[in-house]
Phi, psi and omega in degrees: 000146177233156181267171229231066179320312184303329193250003165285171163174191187211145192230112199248129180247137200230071190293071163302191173227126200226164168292109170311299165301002169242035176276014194240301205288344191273317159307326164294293182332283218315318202248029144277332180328138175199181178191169180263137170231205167303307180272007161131206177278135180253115183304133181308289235217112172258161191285149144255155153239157180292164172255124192214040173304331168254030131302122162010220060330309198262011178273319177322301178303293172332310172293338166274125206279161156188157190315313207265033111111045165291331170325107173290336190198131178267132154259142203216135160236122215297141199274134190305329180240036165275307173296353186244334204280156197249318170273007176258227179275347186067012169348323214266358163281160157277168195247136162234161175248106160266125189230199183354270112038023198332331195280347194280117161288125176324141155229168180259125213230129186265119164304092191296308173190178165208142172199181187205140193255136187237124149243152199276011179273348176110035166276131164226166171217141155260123197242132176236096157254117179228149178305138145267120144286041161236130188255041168286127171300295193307351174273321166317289183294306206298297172300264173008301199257319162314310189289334170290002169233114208286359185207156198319319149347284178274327181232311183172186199215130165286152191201123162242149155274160179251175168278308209204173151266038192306163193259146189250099171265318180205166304316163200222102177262002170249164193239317189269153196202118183232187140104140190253331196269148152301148172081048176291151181274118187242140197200131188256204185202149166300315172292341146347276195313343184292302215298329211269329196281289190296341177281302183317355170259337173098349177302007170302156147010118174057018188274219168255001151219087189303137230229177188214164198276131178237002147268184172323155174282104166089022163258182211190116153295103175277143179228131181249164158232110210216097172260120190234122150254159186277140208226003194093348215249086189319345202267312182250033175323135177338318199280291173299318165297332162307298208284358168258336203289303152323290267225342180065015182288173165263137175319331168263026179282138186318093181256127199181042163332125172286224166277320206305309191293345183269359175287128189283081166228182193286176338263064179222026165189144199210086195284152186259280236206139159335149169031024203222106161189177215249136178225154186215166203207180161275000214231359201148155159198226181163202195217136171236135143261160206215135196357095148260159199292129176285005170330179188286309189307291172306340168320281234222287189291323176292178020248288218281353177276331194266336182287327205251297180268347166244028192239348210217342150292270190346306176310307183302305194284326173293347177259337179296298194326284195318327188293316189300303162338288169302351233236326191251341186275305189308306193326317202271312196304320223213015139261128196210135169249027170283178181292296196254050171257326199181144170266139173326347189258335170301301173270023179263334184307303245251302180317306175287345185254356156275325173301324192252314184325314209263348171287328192264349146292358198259309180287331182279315215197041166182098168263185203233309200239204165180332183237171177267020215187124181289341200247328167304323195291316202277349167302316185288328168289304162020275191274348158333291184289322176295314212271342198053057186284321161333280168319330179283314176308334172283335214266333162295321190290011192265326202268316151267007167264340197285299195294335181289320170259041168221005162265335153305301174312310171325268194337303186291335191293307214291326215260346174289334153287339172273324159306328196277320188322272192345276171319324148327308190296323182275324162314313198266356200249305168262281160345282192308309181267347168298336176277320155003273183315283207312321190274359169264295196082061189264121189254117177282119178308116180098351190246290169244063168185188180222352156196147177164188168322118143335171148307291176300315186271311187249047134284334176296280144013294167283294167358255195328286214270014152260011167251011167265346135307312187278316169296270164035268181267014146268020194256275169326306171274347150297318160282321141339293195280002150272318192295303186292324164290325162291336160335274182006000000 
């Protein structure tokens, strides 16, 4: 098999966290972002909208930014001449990738776009998507599963020439920099561009809303589109090239599949077409076709529907996965039912604010259907059932009824000592001493009688024998109130 460059590509998702509550001020960062160039300041970042003509209606609305700030997710793309600029990204070169890997031949790869998506419960994603100028499937798998590790280590190094060494001041989308001469090698990282994404916004690392990793630390979710025709070449069968391309494999990577694993079945494979179908993963996923028909429709329009609306399904089921995810990681960070661990009022916080997240994800941001089109639909169940989103969603909601009936049991415990205090008190305030009188029988000399107690003694008298009564029954209700806590 050979791949199909032109209608293929590779799309690297780069998922954080960021403060739902500043998500208004952040969004105005993104689309005030600006830098200087020769012809005066150049804008960063333009607004996109998704296309969602067979979307729902009020999901349709949602998707769409509007003044009154109803918008579930802002989406912003690096602007064409922020991106071509030599004081931008230099875009308009090609990139070579070099990788880990030293035995691996570079290849050469064009940076299509980059953009990043905010929904506003407090998900973002940096969407980097790019071409190889190569139809080798191993040039393909190799970038792929290398390329899905942001950083230099693990995965490659990015590399352009410049024309000059004009100085880059802001944004700096390489961090590493060598060579004194013209036509110098300047080189880099995929993570370069997140860093380049988040300083224009100010969202780096230790600023003021520091944004934080809720997938593996220093991956990318790859979603690939990969149209391969047969070239003959026994070495690279279809089958093969599916089963890595899902599996995230590297092309030298061991292949020795068990029958089970090569069955396209659900929900890790989802056929479109004869020899066309959509694969899903925890890791990633895509579109594979196998000689597809060169029409207009396969050209041109299915390439541009797997980038956009089954590209914002993908998106969509990936922001439900993260919210929760996050949403059960706060739970485990900042719930403690120890004495000294939190106070009620501490774990009361926690509660209400997991409480109110998963009511406003539940109306907001987690749907049963979203497109109008049996093959969007059946995508969106799809990665649903990969991501366990069910599951995931019962286990929060287990996780606020489990914290709601432990704050109850708190409460009621609470409110069973201050009543038992109480009867103590009156027992010992009242009780105690009416029984007193009554075990004396007591007559004040000169007052109801013509003999009995003084005055002094018998106040003295009632005293003495009501606090030995009021010990008494906090002696009998202190063991009770142990006796119940060891049940307990």
């Amino acid at each position: 098999m050979r791949v199909e460059a032109d209608r293929s590509s590779i799309s690297f998702v780069y998922p954080f966290l960021f403060s739902a509550e500043c998500a208004d001020s952040i969004v105005h960062r993104f689309l005030s972002s600006s830098t200087s160039s020769r012809d005066g300041i150049m804008k960063v970042w333009d607004s996109v909208y998704f296309e969602t003509e067979d979307w729902l209606p009020h999901l349709s609305e949602s998707l769409r930014p509007t003044n009154d700030g109803n918008a579930i997710v802002e989406c912003f793309e690096v602007t064409n001449q922020f991106l071509q600029s030599r004081r931008g990204l230099n875009a308009s070169n090609d990139f070579l990738f070099s990788f880990r890997d030293k035995e691996r031949t570079p290849v050469v790869i064009r940076l299509e776009s980059l953009r990043v998506c905010l929904f506003r419960n407090g998900i973002g994603m940096i969407v980097q998507r790019w071409k190889l100028k190569s139809d080798h499937p191993a040039d393909w798998l190799d970038f792929q599963h290398y390329g899905h590790f942001c950083d230099l280590e693990r995965g490659g190094q990015l590399g352009v020439v410049q024309l000059s060494l004009e100085r880059v001041e802001f944004p700096d989308p390489f961090s590493i920099r060598t060579g004194q001469d013209d036509g110098a090698q300047f080189s880099g990282t995929f993570e370069d561009f997140n860093r380049t994404v988040l300083e224009s916004a100010q969202l780096f690392r230790g600023g003021r809303e520091a944004v934080r990793d809720v997938f593996v630390s220093g991956r990318f979710l790859p979603y690939t589109i990969a149209f391969l025709r047969e070239s003959g070449d026994p070495d690279w069968p279809c089958e093969k090239v599916i089963y890595k391309l899902r599996r995230m494999h590297h092309a030298m990577q061991a292949y020795c599949p068990a029958p089970e694993q090569l069955r396209r079945s659900e929900p890790f494979y989802l056929q479109y077409l004869r020899d066309q179908l959509f694969f899903f993963s925890l890791e990633g996923g895509g579109f594979v076709a196998s000689d597809a028909s060169r029409d207009h429709f396969f050209q041109k329009t299915l390439p541009s529907h797997l980038e956009t609306s089954y590209f914002l399904v993908f998106l969509i089921a990936l922001q439900q996965r993260f919210a929760l995810i996050a949403m059960s990681a706060d739970v485990a960070r900042h719930w403690k039912c120890e004495t000294r661990g939190r106070s009620r009022t501490e774990l009361r916080k926690v509660f209400e604010r997991t409480r109110d997240r998963l009511f406003d994800f539940t109306a907001r941001y987690y749907f049963l259907q979203v497109v109008q089109r049996e093959n969007h639909h059946l995508c969106y169940q799809r990665w649903q059932a990969v991501f366990e989103t069910r599951a995931l969603y019962d286990e929060v909601s287990m996780e606020v009824h489990e914290m709601s009936e432990y704050l109850r049991d708190v409460d009621r415990q609470i409110r069973e000592d201050r009543v038992g205090l109480m009867t103590l008190l009156l027992t010992v305030l009242i009780g105690a001493p009416s029984l007193a009188i009554g075990f004396w029988n007591i007559n004040i000399e000169g007052f109801t009688a013509s003999e009995g107690f003084g005055v002094w003694a018998a106040i003295a008298a009632v005293c003495g024998l009501s606090a030995a009564i009021a010990v008494g029954f906090s002696f009998l209700w202190a063991i009770i109130r142990f006796s119940k806590n060891s049940d307990s």
